[in-house]
C-alpha positions as CSV (number, residue, x, y, z in Angstrom):
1,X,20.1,29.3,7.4
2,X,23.1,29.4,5.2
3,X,24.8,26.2,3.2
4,X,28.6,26.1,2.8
5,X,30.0,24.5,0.1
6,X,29.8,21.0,1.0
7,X,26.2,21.0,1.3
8,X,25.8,20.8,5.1
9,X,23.7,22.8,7.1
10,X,26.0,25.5,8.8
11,X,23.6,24.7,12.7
12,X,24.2,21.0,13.6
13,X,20.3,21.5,15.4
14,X,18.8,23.1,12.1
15,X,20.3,19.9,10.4
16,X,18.4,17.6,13.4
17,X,15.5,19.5,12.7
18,X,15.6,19.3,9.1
19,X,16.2,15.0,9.0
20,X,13.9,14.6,12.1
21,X,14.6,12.3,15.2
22,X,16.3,9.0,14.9
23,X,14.6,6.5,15.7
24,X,15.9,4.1,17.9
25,X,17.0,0.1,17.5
26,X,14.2,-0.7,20.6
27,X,11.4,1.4,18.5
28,X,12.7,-0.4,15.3
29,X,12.6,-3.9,17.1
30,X,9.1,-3.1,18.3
31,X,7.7,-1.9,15.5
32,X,9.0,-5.4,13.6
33,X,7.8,-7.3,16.4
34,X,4.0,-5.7,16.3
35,X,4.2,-6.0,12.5
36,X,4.6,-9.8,12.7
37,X,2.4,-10.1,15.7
38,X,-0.2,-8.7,13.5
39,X,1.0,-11.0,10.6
40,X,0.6,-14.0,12.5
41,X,-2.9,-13.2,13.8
42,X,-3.9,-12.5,9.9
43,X,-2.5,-16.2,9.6
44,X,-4.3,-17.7,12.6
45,X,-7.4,-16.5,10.7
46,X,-6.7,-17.1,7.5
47,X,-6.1,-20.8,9.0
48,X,-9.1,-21.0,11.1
49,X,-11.2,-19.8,7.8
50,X,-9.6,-22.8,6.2
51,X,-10.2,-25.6,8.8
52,X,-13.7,-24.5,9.0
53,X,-14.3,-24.6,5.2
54,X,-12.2,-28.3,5.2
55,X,-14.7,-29.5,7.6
56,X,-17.5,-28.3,6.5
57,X,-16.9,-29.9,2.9
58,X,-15.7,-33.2,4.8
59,X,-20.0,-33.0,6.3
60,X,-21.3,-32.4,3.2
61,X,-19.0,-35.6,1.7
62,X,-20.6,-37.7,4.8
63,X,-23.9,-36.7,4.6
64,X,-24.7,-35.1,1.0
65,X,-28.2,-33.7,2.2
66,X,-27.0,-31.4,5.2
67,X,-25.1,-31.2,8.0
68,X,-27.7,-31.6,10.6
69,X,-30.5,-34.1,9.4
70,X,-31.9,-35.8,12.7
């Protein structure tokens, strides 16, 4: 594998080799799209977490002593 002058690979397929396949716009978009799929389930979560922790601090407001006293 020789390099002329300009810095190009002489073999257009060494040069493929070399940078690797181009991904496509479709593998781009789905990689974004799982990415913020996975983004918004770490938010549903992360939310869910939270209304949990609100409501159980709203119990303990009502009844200081515990949640379930019968």
């Amino acid at each position: 594998m020789t390099i002329n002058p300009r810095g190009y690979l002489e073999d257009p397929e060494d040069e493929i080799q070399r940078m690797g396949t181009p991904q496509t716009e479709s593998v781009v978009a789905g990689t974004r799209k799982k990415a913020v799929e996975r983004c918004l389930e770490e938010a549903k979560g992360r939310k869910l977490l939270a209304v949990q922790h609100f409501q159980k601090n709203i119990w303990q407001c009502i009844f200081p002593g515990g949640e379930d006293e019968d």
